[in-house]
N, C-alpha and C positions, 0 to 999 in steps of 0.2 A: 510227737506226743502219742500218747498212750490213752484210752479209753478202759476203765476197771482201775481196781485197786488193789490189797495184799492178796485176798484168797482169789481172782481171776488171775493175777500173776501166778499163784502158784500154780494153778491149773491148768495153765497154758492157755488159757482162753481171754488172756486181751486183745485188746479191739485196736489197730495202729493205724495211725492219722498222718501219712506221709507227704508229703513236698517238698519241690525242690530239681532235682535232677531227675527226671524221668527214665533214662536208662540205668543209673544205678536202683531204680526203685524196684524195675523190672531184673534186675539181675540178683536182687535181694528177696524175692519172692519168696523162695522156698526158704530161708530161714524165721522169714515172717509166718510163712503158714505154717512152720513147726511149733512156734514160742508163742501163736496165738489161735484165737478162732476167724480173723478176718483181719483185710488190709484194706486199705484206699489210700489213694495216688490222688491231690485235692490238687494241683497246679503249683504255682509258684510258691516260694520259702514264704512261710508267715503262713499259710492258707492252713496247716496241720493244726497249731495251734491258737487260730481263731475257731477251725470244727469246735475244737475243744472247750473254747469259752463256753461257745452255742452249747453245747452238748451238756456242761456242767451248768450254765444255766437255767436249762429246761430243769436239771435233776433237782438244783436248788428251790426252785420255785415249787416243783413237787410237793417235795419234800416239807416245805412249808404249807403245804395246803394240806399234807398227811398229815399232820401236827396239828392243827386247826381242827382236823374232823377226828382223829384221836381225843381231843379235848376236852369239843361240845358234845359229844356220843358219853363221854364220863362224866359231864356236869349234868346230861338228860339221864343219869342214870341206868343207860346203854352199857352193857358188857364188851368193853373193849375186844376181849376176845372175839366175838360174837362178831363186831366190825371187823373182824380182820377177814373171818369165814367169807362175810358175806362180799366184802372188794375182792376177795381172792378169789369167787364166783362169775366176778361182772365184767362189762366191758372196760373197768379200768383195772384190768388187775395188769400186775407187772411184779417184776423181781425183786424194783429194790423194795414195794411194799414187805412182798414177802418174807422178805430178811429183816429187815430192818423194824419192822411191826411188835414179832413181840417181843424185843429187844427196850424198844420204846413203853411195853406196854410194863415190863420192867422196870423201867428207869434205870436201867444201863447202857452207858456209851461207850465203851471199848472203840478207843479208835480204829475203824479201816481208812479213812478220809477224814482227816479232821478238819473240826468246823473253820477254824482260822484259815484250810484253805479253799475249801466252800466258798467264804465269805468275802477273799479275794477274789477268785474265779467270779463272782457277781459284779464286784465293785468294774471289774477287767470288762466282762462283757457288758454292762450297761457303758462304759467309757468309748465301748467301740459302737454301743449305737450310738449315742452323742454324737460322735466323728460322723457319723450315716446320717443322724438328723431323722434316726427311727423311733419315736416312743416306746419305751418298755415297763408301762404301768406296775404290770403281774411280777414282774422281776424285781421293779426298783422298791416294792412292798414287803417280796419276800427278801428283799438284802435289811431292810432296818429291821427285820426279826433275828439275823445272822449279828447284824451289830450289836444287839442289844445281847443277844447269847453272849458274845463274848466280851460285852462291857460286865457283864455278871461272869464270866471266868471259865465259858465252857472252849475255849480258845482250842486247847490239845484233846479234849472231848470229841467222838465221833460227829460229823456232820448234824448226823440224826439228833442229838440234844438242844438242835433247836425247839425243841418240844417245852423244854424248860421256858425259853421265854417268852413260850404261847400262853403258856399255863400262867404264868408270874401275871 
């Protein structure tokens, strides 16, 4: 699996989530670090795309907590824009706010990630904690914000349009 979406693909700067055979991973190195910005070699076949649940499920849960506070910041009367400045300042600031903020604050979703597979990549990693018998409160909250996006039809809609059914 692959970490990033259309425009880190096109930039060569995806992030690759390898297992499996270890000496073909090493002998595939340099075509990994041309096509991307980074590699890991996680251990056995299945290990790549569990990273990748984990990974999409931190972003999902984000993401829905960006949306919450894009939300209450506009029902307080708060200049959205103004929240973006100031996350973009602090100690949470990160990339996909950056991009994906005022896009949000627009109300447009142009898909790079669409939500239906967001909302999978949730359903997937909370199934693998279940198996672990790990709680994932924060995850399994922000998955019925994902479902409800797409029980209202933001399905092929960027990720990000969970913001729609913070708002609703």
């Amino acid at each position: 699996p692959v970490s990033g979406s259309k425009n880190p693909a096109e930039d060569g700067a995806l992030i690759f989530l390898c297992a499996g055979d270890e000496g073909l991973y090493t002998r595939c190195a340099s075509p990994l670090e041309t096509m991307g910005k980074a590699h890991f070699f996680l251990g056995d076949v299945g290990q790549g795309a569990k990273m990748k649940l984990v990974v999409n499920m931190i972003m999902g849960s984000m993401m829905g907590a960006f949306a919450e506070g894009l939300t209450l910041a506009e029902k307080s009367d708060l200049d959205p824009a103004t929240l973006l400045e100031v996350v973009s300042l602090g100690a949470i600031a990160s990339p996909m706010f950056a991009l994906k903020g005022p896009t949000m604050v627009k109300g447009t979703f142009a898909p790079a990630f669409p939500l239906k597979h967001q909302q999978k990549d949730m359903r997937l990693a909370l199934a693998l904690a279940d198996e672990l018998a790990q709680d994932m409160p924060v995850a399994a909250a922000a998955n019925e914000l994902y479902k409800r996006a797409r029980r209202d039809g933001a399905d092929d809609e960027d990720f990000s349009a969970v913001l729609k059914a913070v708002k609703k």
